[in-house]
N, C-alpha and C positions, 0 to 999 in steps of 0.2 A: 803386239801393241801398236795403234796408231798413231802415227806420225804427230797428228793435233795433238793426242795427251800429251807430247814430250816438249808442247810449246805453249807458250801465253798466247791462243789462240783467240781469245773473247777481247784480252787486251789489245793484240794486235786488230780486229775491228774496232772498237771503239776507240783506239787511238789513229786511224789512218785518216779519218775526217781534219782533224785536230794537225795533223800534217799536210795535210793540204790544205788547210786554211792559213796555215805559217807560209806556204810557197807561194798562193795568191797574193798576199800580205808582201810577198818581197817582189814580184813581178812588176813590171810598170805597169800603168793603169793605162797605156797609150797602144799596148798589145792586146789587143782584145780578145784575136785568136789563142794567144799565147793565157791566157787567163780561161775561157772555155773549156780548150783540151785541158789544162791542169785540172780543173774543177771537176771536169766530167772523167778522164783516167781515177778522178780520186775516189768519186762514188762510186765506179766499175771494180774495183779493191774489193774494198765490203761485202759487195752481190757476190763475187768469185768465191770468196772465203765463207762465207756466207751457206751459199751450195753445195763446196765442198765440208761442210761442219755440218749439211742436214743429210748429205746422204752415208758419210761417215758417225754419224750420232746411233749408238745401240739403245733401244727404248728399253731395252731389260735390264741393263743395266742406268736409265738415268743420265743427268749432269754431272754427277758427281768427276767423272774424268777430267770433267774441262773446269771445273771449279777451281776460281781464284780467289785467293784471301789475306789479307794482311793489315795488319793496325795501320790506321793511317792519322789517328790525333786522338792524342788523351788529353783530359782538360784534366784537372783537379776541383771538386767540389767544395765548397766553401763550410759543408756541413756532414757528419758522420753518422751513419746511422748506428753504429754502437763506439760510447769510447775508445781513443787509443786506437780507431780505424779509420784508414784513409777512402775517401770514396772518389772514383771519376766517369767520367764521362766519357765513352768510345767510340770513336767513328771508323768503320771498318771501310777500308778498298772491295769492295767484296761480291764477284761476278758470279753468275749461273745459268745455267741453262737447263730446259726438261724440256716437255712433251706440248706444254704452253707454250714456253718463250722461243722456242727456235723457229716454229712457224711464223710465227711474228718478225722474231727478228729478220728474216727472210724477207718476209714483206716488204720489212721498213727498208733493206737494202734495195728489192728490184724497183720499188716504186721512184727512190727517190731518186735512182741511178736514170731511171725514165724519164724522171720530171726534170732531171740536169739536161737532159738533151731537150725537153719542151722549154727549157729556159730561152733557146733561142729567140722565142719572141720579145724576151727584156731588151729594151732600148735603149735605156740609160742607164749608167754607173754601176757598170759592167763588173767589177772589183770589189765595191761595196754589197753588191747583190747575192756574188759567189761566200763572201766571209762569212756574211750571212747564212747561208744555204747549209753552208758545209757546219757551222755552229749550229746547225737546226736537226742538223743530222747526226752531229756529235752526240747533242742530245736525248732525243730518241732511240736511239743505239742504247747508251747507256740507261734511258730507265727501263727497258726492257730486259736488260743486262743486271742491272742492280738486286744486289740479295741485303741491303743495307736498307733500313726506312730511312734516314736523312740521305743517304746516295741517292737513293731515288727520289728525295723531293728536291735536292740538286738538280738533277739533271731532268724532270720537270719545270724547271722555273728556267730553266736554261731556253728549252723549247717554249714557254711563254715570250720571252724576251726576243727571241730570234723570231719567231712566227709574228711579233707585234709591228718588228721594222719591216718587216717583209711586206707585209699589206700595209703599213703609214706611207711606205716610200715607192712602192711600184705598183700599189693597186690601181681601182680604175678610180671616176669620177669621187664618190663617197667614201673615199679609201682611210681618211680619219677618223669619221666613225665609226666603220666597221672595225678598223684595228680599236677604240677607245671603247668600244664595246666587248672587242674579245679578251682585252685585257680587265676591263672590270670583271664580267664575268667568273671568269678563270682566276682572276686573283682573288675571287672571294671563295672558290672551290680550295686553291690552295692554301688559304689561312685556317679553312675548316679541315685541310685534311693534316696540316701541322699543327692544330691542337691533339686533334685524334692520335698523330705518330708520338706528341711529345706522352699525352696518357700512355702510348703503351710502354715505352721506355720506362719511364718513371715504374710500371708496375710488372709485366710480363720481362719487360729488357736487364729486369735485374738479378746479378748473380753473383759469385764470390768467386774472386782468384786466388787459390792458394798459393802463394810462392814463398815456401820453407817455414820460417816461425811467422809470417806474417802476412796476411789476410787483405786483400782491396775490395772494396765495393764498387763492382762497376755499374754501368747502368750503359746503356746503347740501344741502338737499333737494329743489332745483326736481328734478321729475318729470320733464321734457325735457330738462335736459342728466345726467339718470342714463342716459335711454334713450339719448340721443344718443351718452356716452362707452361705455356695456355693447356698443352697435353696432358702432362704431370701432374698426376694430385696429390703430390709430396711439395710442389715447388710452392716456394712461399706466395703468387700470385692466385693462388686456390684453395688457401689456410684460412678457414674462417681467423678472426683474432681472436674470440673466446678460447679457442684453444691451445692459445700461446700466450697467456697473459693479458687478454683483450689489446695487446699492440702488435701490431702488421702494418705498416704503411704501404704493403703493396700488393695488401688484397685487392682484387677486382672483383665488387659487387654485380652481382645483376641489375642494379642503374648503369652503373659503368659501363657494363659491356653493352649496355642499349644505347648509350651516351656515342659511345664510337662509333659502335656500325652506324648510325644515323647519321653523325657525321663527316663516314667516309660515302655512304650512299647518295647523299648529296654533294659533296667534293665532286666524286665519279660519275656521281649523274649529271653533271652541270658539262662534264670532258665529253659524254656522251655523246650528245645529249638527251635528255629526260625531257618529255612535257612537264613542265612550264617552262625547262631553265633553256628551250631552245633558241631563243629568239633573235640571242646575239650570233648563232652556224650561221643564219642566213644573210648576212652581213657580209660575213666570209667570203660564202661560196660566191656572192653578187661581184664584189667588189676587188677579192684578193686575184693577185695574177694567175695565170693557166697551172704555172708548174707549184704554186704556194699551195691551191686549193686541188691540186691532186696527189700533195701531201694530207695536207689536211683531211679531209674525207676518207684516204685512202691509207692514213696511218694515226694521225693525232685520235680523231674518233671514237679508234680499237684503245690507245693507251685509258682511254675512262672503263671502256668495258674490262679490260684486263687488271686495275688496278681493282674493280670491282671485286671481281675475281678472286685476285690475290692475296689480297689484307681485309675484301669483307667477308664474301663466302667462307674461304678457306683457313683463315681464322677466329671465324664468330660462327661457327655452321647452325646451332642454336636458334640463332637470331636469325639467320636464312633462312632455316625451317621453317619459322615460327611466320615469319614476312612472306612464303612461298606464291602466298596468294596476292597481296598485295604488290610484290614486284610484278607474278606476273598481270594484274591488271593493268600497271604499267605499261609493259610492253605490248597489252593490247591497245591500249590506247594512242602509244605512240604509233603502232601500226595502222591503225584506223587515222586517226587525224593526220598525219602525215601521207598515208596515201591522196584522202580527200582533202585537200589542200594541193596536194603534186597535180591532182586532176584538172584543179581549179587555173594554173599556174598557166601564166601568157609568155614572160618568158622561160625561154630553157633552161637557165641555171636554176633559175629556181624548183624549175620541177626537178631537180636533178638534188636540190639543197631539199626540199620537203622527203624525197624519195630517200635519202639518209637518215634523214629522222624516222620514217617505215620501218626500213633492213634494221636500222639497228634497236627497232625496240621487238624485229625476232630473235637478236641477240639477248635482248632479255626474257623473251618467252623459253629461250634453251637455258639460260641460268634459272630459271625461276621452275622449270622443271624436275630438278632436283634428282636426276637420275642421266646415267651415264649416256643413255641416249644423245639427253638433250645438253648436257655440257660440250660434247662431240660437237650436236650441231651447232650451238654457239661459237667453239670455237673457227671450224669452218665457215658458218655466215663473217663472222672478221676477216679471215683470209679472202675468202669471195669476193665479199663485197671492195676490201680493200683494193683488189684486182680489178673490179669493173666501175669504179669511181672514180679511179686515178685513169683509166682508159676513156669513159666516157668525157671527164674534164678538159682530157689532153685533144678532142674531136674537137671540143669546145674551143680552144682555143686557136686551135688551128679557121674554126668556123668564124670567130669573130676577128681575126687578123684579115678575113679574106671579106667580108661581107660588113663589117663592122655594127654587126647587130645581134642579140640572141631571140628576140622579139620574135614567137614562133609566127606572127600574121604577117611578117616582113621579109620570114623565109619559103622557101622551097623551090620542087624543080630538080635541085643538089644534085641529083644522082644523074641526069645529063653533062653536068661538067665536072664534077667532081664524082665520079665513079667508086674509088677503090673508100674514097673516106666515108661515103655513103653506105659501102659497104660493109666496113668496119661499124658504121655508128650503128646497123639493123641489127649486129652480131654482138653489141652492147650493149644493145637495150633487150635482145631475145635474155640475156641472161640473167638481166637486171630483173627480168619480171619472173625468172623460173624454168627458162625450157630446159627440159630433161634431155643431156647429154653435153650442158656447161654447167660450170661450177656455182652457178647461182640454185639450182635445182635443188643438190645434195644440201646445203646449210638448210635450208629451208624445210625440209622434207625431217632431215634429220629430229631440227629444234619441236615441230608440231608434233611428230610422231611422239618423243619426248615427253612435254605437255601432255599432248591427247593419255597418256598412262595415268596421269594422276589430276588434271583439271581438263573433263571432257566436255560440258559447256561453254568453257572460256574458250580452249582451243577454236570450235566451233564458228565463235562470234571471231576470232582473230584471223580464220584463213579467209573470210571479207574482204581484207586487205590485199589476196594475191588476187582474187577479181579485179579489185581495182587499181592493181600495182599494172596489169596486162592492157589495160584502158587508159591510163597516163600514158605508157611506155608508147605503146601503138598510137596513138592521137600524134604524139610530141617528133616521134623518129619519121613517120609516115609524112605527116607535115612538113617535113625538113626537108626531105629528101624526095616525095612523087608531089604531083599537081601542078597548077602553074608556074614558071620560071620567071624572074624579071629578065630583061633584058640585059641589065647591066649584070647577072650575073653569067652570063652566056660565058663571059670571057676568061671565068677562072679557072684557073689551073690546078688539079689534083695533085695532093699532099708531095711536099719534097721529101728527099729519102732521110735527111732527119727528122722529119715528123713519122712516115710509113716507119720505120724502124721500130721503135719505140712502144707502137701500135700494135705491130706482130709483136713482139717480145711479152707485153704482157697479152693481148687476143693467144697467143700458144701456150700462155700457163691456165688461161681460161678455161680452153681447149682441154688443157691436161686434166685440171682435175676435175671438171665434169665427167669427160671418158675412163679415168684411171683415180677414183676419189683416194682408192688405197694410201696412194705416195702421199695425201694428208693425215688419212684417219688411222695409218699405222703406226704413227709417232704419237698423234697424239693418244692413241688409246690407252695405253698403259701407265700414262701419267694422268689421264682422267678418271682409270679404276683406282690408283692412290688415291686420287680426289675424296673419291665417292667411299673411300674407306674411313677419311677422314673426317666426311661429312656425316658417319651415321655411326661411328665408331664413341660415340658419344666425344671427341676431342676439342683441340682447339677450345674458343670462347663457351662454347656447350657444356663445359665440367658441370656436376653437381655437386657445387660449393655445400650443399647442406649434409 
C-alpha cells in the first residue's frame, strides 16, 4: 500500500496555500524578500505533492484511495416531507481525485508555482498581493478537488473574489474595468450555476438516513449520491408520480433536466469562454498582471471546461447527446472567430487573449465529440494549452517590463538582445499553433480525429482554424523577434534566471508531453472509458422516466 493512501494527501494540498497565506499574514510587510520566499516555498508544496500523487495514482484502480469525506454542517429543514420526519440539509468536506481531476490539479499546482516566481515583476504591496495569490490558489485547488456541489461553488466564488483584487489592484492602466467586468460576468455564471446545483439537491441529492427506529431526510450535494440516484431507476428522482400516488416532489422531468444543463452550459461557458459571453477574457488578459493572467488562461479557463464536463456531460449525457451538434458548432465558431480576430490583433496580448478563445473552443470540439477519442483530446487540449499560455504570458511579461510595450509595430529585432527569451517565445508559439512533437499537436489532433468519427463536415470547416492559428502565431512571434531593432532596445538584457527558470520548467513539460503524450493519456484513459460508459449506458440525467 502507498504511503499517500495512509494520509490526507488531497487535504494536505489544499490546505498548504491556506498556510502560507496565515505566514505572509504574520510577516512584516517591510520584508519583502522575507514575504517572496514564503509565498513562493508555499506554491512549490503543492507542485511536489502534486507530482508525487500523479505518478503514484493507479488508474485501474481510480481515486477512490485518496478519497476524503466527512459531514461538515447539517442544517435542519423547516419542513418534512412525511409526518413525524425530520429533514436536513448536508454539506459534505468531500475531496477526489480520477483521471480528470489530477491532470488538472497538476496544472493548477505547476502554473501557479510559476507564476509565484513571475510575480516578481509586482511593485507594490508585496504582502497584500501574496494573500491574495495564495487564496487564489487555495481556491482552485479545492474546486478541482471538490466531490461536493456547494464545495465547489465555495471555492469557485473564492477564486472570483481573489482573481477580482488581483487585477483591481495590480493591473495595468484599465485595470477597473477589466476586474468590474470579470466580476459581472462570472457572477452571473455563478448565480446560474447555483440555481442549477440548488435543483439538483432539492431532487437527485435526496435520500433517507436510516439510524435505528428513526429516518432523516437529507438533501445535499455530495456528487456520488447525485450520480448514484440520476443512475438509478428505483431512486425516487426517476419515479414518475403516477406511480406513487401522483406525489413525488423529487421527480426530475424532462424540462427539468433541460432546465439545468442549460443552465450549467451557460454558467461554464461564460468560465470558458463561449462566443458571445467572451468579451469580458479580453479585458483580463489586456490589463490583469503577468503572473494573474497566466493563471487565468492557464487554469481559471479549464475550470469552465471542466465543470462543463463534470456536472453537464457527465451527469445529463441525454442532453449531451442530444446538444452533440450544437456544442460542437460552438466550438467551431469559437475556433474560427477567435483565430480571425487573433490574426487581426496589433497588440500581443491580445492575439494571445483571441488565440484562447480558438484552443478552447477545440476543447469543445473534443467534448462535443462524444467518443473516447475526443474527450482524451479535450482533456489534453486543457493541459496543453494551460502549459503554453501560462509560458507565452510569462515572455510577456518579461517583454513589457523591458520595452514597456506589447504593441507588435513598436516591437522587434528581440532576438539580437534578447536571445534565449526569443527563443523560448518561437518554441511557444511553434506549439501554440501545433507542431507535431509538442504538446499542442497531440490535443488537437486527438479532439478533430474525435469529431471527424461522428461530424465530418463540421470537423472539416473547424480545422480552418489551424491554418490560421500558424498565420497569427508566425506574423506575431516573427515580428517580435527578427526585422528591424530600435535603437533603444540594443541595450536590453536577456531574461534573469528568475524569469529563465520558470520558462524551462514549464517549455520541459511542453517538451514532455508532446515527445512522450503517454505520461497524460495513460491516466486519463481509463477514467474517460468510465466516462464514455456512462455517457451511452443510458445513465445519469438520460434515464427513461417513461
Amino acid at each position: 500500500m502507498s504511503l499517500l493512501q495512509d494520509i490526507p494527501i488531497l487535504s494536505i494540498i489544499l490546505g498548504t496555500p491556506l498556510l502560507g497565506l496565515i505566514v505572509v499574514l504574520l510577516l512584516p510587510k517591510s520584508r519583502s524578500n522575507w514575504l517572496k520566499a514564503a509565498a513562493i516555498i508555499t506554491t512549490l508544496i503543492p507542485m511536489v505533492l502534486s507530482i508525487w500523487l500523479y505518478s503514484d495514482y493507479d488508474s485501474m484502480r481510480g481515486g477512490d484511495a485518496y478519497g476524503e469525506e466527512v459531514d461538515w454542517l447539517q442544517l435542519p429543514l423547516n419542513h418534512d416531507v412525511i409526518s413525524d420526519a425530520d429533514s436536513s440539509f448536508v454539506l459534505q468536506y468531500s475531496l477526489g481525485v480520477d483521471g480528470l481531476t489530477l491532470p488538472l490539479l497538476l496544472l493548477t499546482a505547476i502554473v501557479t508555482a510559476m507564476a509565484a516566481l513571475a510575480a516578481t515583476h509586482i511593485k507594490k504591496r508585496w504582502k497584500s498581493f501574496f494573500v491574495w495569490f495564495l487564496l487564489l490558489e487555495f481556491g482552485m485547488l479545492g474546486a478541482f478537488l471538490a466531490r461536493d456541489l456547494f464545495l465547489f461553488f465555495l471555492f469557485f466564488e473564492i477564486t472570483l473574489v481573489a482573481t477580482y483584487f488581483l487585477i483591481g489592484i495590480w493591473g495595468y492602466f484599465n485595470r477597473e474595468r477589466a476586474a468590474n467586468m470579470f466580476l459581472l460576468y462570472n457572477g452571473i455564471g455563478s448565480a446560474l450555476m447555483l440555481i442549477a446545483f440548488v435543483m439538483l439537491a432539492n431532487t437527485a441529492g435526496f435520500h433517507i438516513d436510516q439510524s435505528g427506529a428513526t429516518a432523516t431526510f437529507i438533501y445535499s450535494g455530495s456528487y456520488s449520491d447525485i450520480m448514484r440516484n440520476l443512475t438509478d431507476s428505483g431512486a425516487w428522482v426517476n419515479v414518475l408520480p403516477t406511480a406513487i400516488g401522483n406525489v413525488n416532489p423529487f421527480y426530475m422531468s424532462d424540462g427539468m433536466q433541460w432546465s439545468i444543463f442549460v443552465l450549467l452550459l451557460i454558467a461554464f461557458g461564460i468560465k470558458l469562454p463561449l462566443f458571445p459571453f467572451h468579451t469580458w477574457m479580453l479585458g483580463v488578459h489586456k490589463e490583469a498582471p503577468p503572473s494573474v493572467v497566466m493563471i487565468h488562461s492557464g487554469i481559471l479557463l479549464k475550470l469552465g471546461a471542466y465543470g462543463l464536463l463534470r456536472f453537464g456531460l457527465l451527469l445529463f449525457p441525454e442532453q449531451a447527446r442530444d446538444s452533440a451538434t450544437a456544442l460542437a458548432v460552438l466550438g467551431v465558431v469559437n475556433v474560427l472567430y477567435g483565430a480571425v480576430l487573433a490574426f487581426r490583433q496589433q497588440d500581443f496580448k491580445l492575439v494571445l487573449a483571441y488565440s484562447s478563445v480558438s484552443h478552447m473552443g477545440i476543447v469543445m470540439i473534443g467534448l462535443a465529440a462524444m467518443n473516447e477519442i475526443g474527450l482524451q483530446g479535450a482533456v489534453f487540449q486543457l493541459v496543453s494549452h494551460g502549459l503554453i499560455s501560462a509560458l507565452l504570458f510569462l515572455i510577456v511579461g518579461s517583454l513589457y517590463e523591458r520595452t514597456k510595450t506589447t504593441e507588435l509595430g513598436e516591437l522587434g529585432g528581440l532576438s539580437r538582445s534578447m536571445p534565449f527569451m526569443s527563443g523560448v517565445l518561437l518554441v511557444g508559439g511553434l506549439a501554440s499553433l501545433g507542431l507535431p512533437g509538442l504538446s499542442g499537436f497531440i490535443g488537437e489532433v486527438l479532439a478533430f480525429l474525435g469529431l471527424f468519427e461522428t461530424m465530418k463536415a463540421v470537423t472539416v470547416i473547424a480545422i480552418a482554424g489551424i491554418v490560421l492559428a500558424a498565420a497569427y502565431v508566425l506574423r506575431s512571434v516573427l515580428k517580435i523577434t527578427f526585422g528591424p531593432q530600435k535603437e533603444s532596445f540594443s541595450s536590453f538584457k536577456d531574461v534573469r534566471f528568475i524569469e529563465a527558470l520558470p520558462m524551462i520548467i514549464l517549455l520541459a513539460f511542453i517538451i514532455l508531453l508532446g515527445c512522450y503524450p503517454s505520461v497524460l493519456t495513460d491516466t486519463v484513459q481509463f477514467s474517460v472509458g468510465g466516462f464514455m460508459d456512462q455517457l451511452f449506458a443510458g445513465g445519469g440525467g438520460g434515464l427513461n422516466h417513461g
